[in-house]
Structures are given as C-alpha cells and as structure tokens.
C-alpha positions as CSV (number, residue, x, y, z in Angstrom):
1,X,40.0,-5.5,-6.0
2,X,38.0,-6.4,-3.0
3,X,35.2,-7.9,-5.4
4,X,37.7,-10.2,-7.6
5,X,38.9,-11.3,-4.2
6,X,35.5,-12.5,-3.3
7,X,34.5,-14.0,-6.3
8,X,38.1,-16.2,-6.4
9,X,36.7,-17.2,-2.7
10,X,33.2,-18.7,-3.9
11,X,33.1,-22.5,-4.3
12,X,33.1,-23.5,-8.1
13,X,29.7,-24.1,-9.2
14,X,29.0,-27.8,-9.0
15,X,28.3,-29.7,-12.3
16,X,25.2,-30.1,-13.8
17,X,24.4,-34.0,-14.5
18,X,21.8,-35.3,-17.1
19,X,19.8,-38.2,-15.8
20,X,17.9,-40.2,-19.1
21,X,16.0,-43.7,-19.2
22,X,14.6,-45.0,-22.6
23,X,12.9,-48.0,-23.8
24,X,14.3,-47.4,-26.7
25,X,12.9,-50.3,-28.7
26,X,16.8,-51.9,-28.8
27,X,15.7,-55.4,-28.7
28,X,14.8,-58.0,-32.1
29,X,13.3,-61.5,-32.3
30,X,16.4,-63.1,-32.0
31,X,20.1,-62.9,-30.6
32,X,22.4,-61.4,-32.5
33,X,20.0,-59.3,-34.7
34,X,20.6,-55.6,-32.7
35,X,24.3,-56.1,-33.4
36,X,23.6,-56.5,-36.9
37,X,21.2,-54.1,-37.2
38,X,23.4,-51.3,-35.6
39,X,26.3,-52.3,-37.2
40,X,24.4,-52.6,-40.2
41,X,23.8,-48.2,-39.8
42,X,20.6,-48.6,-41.8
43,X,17.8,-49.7,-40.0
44,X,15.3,-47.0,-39.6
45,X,14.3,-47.5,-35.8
46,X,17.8,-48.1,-34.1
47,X,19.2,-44.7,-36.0
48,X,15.7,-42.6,-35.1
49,X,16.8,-43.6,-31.3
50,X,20.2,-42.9,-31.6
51,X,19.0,-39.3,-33.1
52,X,16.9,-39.1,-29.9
53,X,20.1,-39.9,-27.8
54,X,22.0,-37.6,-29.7
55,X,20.0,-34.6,-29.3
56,X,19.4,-34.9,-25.4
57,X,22.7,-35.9,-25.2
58,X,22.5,-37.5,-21.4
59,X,25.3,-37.8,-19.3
60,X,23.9,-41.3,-17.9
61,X,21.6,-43.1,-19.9
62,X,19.3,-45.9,-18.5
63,X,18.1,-48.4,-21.7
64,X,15.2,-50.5,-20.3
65,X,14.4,-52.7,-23.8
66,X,18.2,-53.7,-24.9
67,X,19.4,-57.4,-25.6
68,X,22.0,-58.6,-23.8
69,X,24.8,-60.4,-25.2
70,X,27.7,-61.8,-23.2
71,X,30.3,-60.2,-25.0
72,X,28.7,-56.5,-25.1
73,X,29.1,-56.7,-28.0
74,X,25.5,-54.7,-29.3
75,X,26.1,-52.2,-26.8
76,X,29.5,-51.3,-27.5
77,X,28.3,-51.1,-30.9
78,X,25.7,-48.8,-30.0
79,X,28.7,-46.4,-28.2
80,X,30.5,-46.7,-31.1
81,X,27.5,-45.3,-33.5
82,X,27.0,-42.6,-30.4
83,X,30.8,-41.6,-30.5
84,X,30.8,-41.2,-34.1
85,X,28.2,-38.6,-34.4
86,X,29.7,-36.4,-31.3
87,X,28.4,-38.1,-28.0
88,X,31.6,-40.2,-25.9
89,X,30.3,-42.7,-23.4
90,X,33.6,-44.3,-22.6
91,X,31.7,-46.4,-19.9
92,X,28.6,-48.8,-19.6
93,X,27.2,-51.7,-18.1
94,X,24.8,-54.7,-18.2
95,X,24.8,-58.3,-17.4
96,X,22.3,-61.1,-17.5
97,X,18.7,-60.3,-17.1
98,X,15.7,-62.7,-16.0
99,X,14.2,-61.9,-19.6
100,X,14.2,-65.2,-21.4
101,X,16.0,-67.0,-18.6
102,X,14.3,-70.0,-18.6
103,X,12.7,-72.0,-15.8
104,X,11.1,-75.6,-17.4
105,X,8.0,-74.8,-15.8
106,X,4.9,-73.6,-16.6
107,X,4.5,-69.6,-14.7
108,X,2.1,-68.3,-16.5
109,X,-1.0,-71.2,-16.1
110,X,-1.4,-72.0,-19.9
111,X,-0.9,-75.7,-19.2
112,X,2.7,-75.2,-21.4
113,X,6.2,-75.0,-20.2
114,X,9.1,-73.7,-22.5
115,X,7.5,-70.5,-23.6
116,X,8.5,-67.1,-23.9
117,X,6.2,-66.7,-20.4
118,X,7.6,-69.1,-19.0
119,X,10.8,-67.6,-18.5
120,X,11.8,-65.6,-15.1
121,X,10.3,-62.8,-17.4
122,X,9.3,-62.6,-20.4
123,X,11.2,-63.1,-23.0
124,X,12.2,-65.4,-26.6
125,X,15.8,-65.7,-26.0
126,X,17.9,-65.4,-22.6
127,X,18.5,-61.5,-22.8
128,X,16.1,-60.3,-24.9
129,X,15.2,-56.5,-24.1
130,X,17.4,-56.3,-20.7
131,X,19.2,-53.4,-19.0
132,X,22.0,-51.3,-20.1
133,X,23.7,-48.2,-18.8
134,X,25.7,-46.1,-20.8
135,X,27.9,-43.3,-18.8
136,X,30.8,-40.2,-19.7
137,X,32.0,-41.2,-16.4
138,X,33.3,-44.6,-14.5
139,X,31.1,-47.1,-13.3
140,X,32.4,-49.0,-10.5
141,X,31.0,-52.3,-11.8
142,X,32.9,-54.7,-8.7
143,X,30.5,-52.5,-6.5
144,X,27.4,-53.1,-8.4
145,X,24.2,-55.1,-6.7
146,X,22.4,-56.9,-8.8
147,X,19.5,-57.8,-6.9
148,X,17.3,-59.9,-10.1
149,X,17.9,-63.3,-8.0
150,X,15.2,-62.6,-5.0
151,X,12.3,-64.6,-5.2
152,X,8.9,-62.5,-5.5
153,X,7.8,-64.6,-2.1
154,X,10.4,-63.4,0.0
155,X,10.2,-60.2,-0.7
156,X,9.0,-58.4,2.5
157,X,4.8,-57.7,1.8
158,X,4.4,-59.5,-1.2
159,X,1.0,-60.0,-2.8
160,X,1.1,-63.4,-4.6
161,X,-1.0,-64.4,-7.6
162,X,-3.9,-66.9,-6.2
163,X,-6.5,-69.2,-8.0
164,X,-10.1,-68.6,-7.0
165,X,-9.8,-71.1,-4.1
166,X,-6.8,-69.7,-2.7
167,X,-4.3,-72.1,-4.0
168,X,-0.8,-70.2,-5.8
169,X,-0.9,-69.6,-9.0
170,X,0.1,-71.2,-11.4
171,X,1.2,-73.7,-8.7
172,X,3.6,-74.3,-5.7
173,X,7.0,-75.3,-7.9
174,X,6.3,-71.9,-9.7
175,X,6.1,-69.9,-7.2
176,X,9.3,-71.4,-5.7
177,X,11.5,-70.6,-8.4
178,X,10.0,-67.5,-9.7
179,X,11.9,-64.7,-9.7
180,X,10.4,-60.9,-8.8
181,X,12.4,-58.9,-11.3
182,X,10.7,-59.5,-14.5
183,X,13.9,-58.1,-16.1
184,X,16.3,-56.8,-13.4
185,X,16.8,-54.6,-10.3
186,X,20.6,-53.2,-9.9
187,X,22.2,-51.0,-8.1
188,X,24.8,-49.5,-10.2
189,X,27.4,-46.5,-8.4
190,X,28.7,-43.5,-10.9
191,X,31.6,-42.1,-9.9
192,X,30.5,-38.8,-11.2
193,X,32.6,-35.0,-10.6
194,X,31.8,-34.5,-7.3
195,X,31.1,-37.9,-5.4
196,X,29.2,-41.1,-6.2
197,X,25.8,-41.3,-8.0
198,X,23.7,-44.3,-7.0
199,X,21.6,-45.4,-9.6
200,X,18.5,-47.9,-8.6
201,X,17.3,-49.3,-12.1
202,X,14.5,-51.8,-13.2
203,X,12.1,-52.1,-16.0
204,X,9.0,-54.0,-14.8
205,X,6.9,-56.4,-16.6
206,X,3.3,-55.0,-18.2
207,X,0.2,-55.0,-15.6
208,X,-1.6,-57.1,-18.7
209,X,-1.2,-60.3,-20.8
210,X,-3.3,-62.2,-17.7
211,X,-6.3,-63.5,-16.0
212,X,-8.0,-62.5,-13.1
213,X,-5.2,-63.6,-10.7
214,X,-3.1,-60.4,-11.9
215,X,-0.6,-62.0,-11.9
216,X,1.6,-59.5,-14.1
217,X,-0.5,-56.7,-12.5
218,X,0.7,-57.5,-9.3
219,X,4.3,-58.5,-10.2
220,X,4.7,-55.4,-11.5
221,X,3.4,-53.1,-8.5
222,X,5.9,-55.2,-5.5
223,X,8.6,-54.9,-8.8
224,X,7.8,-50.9,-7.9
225,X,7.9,-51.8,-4.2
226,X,11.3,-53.1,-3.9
227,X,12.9,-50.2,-4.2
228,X,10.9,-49.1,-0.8
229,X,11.1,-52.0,0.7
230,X,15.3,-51.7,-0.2
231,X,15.7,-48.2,1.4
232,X,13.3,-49.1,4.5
233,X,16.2,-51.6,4.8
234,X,13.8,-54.6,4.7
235,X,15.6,-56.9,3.0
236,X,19.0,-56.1,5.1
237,X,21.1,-55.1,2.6
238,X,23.9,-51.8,2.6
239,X,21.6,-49.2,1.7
240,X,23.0,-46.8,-1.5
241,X,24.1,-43.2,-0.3
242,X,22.1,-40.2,-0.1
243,X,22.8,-39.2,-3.9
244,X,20.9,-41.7,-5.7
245,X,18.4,-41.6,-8.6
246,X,15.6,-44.1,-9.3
247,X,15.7,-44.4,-13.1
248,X,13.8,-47.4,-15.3
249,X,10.1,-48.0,-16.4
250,X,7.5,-49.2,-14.1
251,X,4.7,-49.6,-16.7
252,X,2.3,-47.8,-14.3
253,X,1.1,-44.4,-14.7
254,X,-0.2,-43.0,-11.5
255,X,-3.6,-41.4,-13.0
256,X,-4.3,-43.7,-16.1
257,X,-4.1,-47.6,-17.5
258,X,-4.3,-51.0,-15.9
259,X,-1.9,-51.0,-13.8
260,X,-1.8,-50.3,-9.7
261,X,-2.0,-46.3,-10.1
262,X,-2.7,-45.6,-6.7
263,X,0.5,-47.2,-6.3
264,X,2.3,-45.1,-8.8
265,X,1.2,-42.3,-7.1
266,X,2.1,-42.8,-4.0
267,X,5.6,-44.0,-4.8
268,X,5.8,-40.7,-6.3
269,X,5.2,-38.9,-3.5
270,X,7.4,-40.2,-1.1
271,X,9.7,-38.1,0.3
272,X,13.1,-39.6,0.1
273,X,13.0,-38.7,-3.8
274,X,12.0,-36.0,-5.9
275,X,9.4,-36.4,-8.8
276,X,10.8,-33.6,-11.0
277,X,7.4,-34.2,-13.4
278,X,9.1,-33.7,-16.9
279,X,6.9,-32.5,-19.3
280,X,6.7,-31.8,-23.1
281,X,5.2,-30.2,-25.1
282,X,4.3,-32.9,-28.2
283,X,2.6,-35.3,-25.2
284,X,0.8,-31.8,-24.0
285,X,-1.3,-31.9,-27.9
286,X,-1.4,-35.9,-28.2
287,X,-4.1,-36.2,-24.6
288,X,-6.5,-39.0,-25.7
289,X,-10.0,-38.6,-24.8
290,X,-11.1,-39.4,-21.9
291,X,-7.7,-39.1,-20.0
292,X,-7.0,-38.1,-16.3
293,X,-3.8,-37.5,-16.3
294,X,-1.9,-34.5,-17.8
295,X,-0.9,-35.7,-20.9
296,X,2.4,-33.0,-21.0
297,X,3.6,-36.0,-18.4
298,X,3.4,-39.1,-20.4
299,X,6.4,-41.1,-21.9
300,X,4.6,-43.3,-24.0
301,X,2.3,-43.1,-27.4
302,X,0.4,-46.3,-27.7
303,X,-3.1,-46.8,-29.4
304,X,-5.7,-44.6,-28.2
305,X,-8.4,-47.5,-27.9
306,X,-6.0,-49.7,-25.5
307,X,-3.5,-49.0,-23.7
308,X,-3.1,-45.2,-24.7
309,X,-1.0,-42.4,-23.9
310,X,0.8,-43.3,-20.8
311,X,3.2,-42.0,-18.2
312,X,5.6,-44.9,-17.4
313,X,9.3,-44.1,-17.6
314,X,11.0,-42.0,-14.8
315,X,13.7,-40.1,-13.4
316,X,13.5,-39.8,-9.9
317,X,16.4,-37.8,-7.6
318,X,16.8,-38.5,-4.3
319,X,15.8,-35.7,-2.1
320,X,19.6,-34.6,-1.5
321,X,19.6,-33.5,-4.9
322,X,19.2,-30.1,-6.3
323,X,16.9,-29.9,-9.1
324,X,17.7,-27.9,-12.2
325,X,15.6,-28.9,-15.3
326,X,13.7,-32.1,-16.3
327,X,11.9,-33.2,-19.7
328,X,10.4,-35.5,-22.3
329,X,11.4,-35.5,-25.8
330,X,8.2,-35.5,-27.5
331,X,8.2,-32.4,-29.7
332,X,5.3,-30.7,-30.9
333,X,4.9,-31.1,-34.6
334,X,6.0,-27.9,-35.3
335,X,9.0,-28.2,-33.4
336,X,12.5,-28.6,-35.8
337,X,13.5,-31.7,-33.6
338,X,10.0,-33.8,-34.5
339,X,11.7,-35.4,-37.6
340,X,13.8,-37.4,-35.3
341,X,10.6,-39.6,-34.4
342,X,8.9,-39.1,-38.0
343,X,5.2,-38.6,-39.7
344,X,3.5,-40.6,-37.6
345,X,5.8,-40.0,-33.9
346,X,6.7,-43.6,-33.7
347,X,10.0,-43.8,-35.5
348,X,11.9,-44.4,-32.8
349,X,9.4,-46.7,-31.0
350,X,6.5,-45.3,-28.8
351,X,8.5,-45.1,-26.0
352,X,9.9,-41.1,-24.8
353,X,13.0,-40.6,-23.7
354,X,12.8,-39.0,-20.4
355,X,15.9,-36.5,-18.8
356,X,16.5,-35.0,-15.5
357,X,19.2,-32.3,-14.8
358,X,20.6,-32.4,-11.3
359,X,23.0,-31.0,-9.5
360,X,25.2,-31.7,-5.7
C-alpha cells in the first residue's frame, strides 16, 4: 500500500520531444513546381524525403531548402502527404525569405544586376528554398521574430567583404542594402506539453561560389554569429526563454570544408547549448579519405573530390534541456531503412536529416 502511495506521489514523467532539421531538397527551378510535384505523389525525390520524415517521425521539424509560396499552399500539401501515411502536423510556419528577393543591384561583383546573386540571397525566384516549420503542437505565429531584415553591417562585429585596397565589396550601395540572412533568421515559440520551446532557425548561404574577398565565406560565419550576438543581447532585442533549441544548417563543419571551422567549433562549444553530436552509423562507413572529422557526425554526402562528406545541419538544446537521444538518418547499407535514400544514398538529396530527443 505504502509503495502505490508513493508511486501516485511522483511527478508524471515529462514528455519526450523530437527536435529534426532537413534540407530536404524541397525546392525546384521555378514557383509553383514543389506544389505540383507533391501533389503530383510521383516524383521520386519529394516521396524519398517524405519516407525519411516518416520513419523519424519528428515532433518539430525544421526544413531549410523549401519554396515559399504566399498561400502555403506546397507546405500544406506536404502535411497533407505526411498525414496520409500516419504522421499529423496540424501546425506549421514560414513566411518570406531573402532567397530570391531581389535588390537591382549588383552584390556579388560580376559587373551584372538582376541575377539569381543578386538577390538578398541567393535565389531564381523570390522564395525559392526558404524556411518552414512543421509542428504536432501550436505555434504561436503573432509571437514570432523574424529577424531576416538586419543589415549584415549593423550587426554587432561584422567582418565585411573588402576589395584588395580596402574599398567594400562589391561597392557602397551594396553593402547598404544587403541583407545578413542569406535566407532567414526566426525566432519561432512552440507551445509544446509542458511550457514554451523557443526555436532559433536559419539556413546560411555556402562558404563558396566567390573570390578572395569571401564574401559568402564570411556571410556565412557572422550568419552563425547572430545567434550569439542575439543571446549576448547585442542587438537589444527580448531574449527567447531558457528552453530554446538552435536548429538549421550553417554550411560549416567544424573539422572539415571551406568554411570558417574554427568557428563551427567554437559555436559548438559554448555553453548556453548542448551539442548532443548525433551520429549514424551509414556516415560512420562513407569517411572520405583524407577527412578529420568523424565521419559518424556528418549530415551531408557530396562528392568526395570537392566539397565531400560534411557535417552542416544541427540540433542544438539549450543547456536547460535534458538530453535523451540524438541521430542522423544515414543507415548503413545493410540496414532495412537504407532503401528510403536508394542505390546510390542520394534519393532523397545529399542532405541527412538530423533528430534530437529532449526532454523538460
């Protein structure tokens, strides 16, 4: 009797929540062709990443490589295909990215304007590969911070692109109107069983595709730093509660690539969030020669000659959270659930959906 009494007195264990970002390659050539496509419940890629999103079956999902249309219309589509093969998210969100906003001016030095480089980020159509969140639970969308408008100059620290003599690069007017978020930076609050998850998402723009001003390089490392700069409450804004999670692509691997590792690394290890350092098993047997990094930790499979096997895509708790499991899905071969990215491992794009369980 005594023990029953006891057990009734315990607090209810608190509920486990699955964390997931993907650059699931959700984005076409042109607007209007992901609709299609998913409606269309045939093309090869969009079903191989719904399989994916299927079988890790996140309770929050971060897409970093979806076109945006005004109407949601692709991503409700996308629930839709989700719902119908057992997985509900009865909420999401997304709204204008810089990708393919464009700016009349030349930002990337070619001596052209009007170009997909020329945009706020890159980009062929305004919305093309943007943000989306999809969620089981509400999203409190008249709270959410979209902070995609800040110019890269005023953000506390920035390192600006420069010509060899010192003048900006491309020019003055560019650097005036250029946006940092390459594709956006929100702040998006989950109102999750037991209190409010703050999610900080971003996808970042390559650290390639330039010249020896590093220009993208260096984008992409202070696209990285706003997050610090955010929570050191540099840019004097309400900072997000204790339980957030930093969840998007950075395009920099902290041990391997072109990009600003030391950067990567240390961004990793600071300690008002967690690096959970999800691992799988099919990354583990695909290390490319040469590589420093442990392989088991990278969430893309590009071409071994350039820019190879990279960790880039993360799921990072704040350090309120308790920590309970964390992953990439990259089968090995042998594994039953490597059909869902085919023969060669790229059927759903060469991007790896990576998850993180947590828990109050």
């Amino acid at each position: 009797m005594w023990l029953w009494l006891a057990l009734l007195a315990l607090p209810a264990a608190a509920e486990q929540i699955r964390v997931a970002t993907f650059a699931a390659p959700f984005t076409r050539d042109g607007p209007g062709l992901l609709l299609r496509d998913i409606l269309a419940g045939d093309d090869a890629q969009a079903q191989a990443a719904i399989g994916v999103i299927v079988a890790t079956a996140p309770d929050i999902l971060v897409l970093t490589a979806f076109d945006y249309d005004a109407g949601g219309a692709a991503l409700g589509a996308l629930a839709t295909a989700l719902r119908a093969q057992g997985l509900d998210y009865q909420h999401s969100f997304a709204t204008l990215p810089n990708s393919g906003l464009p700016t009349g001016l030349d930002l990337d030095g070619d001596g052209q304007a009007g170009r997909a480089r020329d945009a706020q980020g890159y980009g062929r159509f305004a919305g093309q590969a943007g943000l989306a969140v999809l969620s089981r639970w509400p999203i409190d969308t008249g709270a959410v911070r979209d902070l995609s408008a800040l110019l890269w100059r005023d953000l506390p620290g920035a390192t600006l692109p420069r010509n060899p003599d010192g003048t900006a690069f491309p020019s003055d007017a560019a650097l005036a109107v250029q946006r940092l978020s390459s594709t956006a930076h929100w702040l998006v609050p989950v109102q999750a069983p037991g209190g409010v998850v703050d999610l900080l998402v971003w996808s970042a723009t390559p650290p390639v595709f330039d010249g020896p001003e590093d220009r993208n390089g260096l984008r992409a490392r202070d696209e990285l730093r706003l997050w610090q700069v955010l929570l050191d409450g540099g840019l004097g804004l309400p900072l997000p509660g204790g339980a957030f999670v930093i969840a998007g692509n950075s395009q920099l691997d902290p041990a391997d690539g072109d990009g600003d590792r030391a950067a990567m690394a240390a961004f990793l290890t600071d300690p008002r969030w967690q690096d959970p350092a999800p691992r799988s098993a099919g990354g583990a047997l695909a290390a490319d020669a040469g590589q420093t990094g442990d392989p088991a930790l990278d969430s893309a499979d590009w071409p071994d000659d350039a820019p190879g096997n990279l960790r880039v895509s993360y799921v990072l708790p704040s350090a309120r959270w308790q920590m309970r499991g964390a992953g990439v899905f990259w089968p090995a071969p042998d594994e039953p659930q490597a059909t869902l990215l085919g023969a060669d491992g790229l059927a759903a794009g060469p991007h790896r959906l990576v998850w993180v369980d947590i828990g109050r």
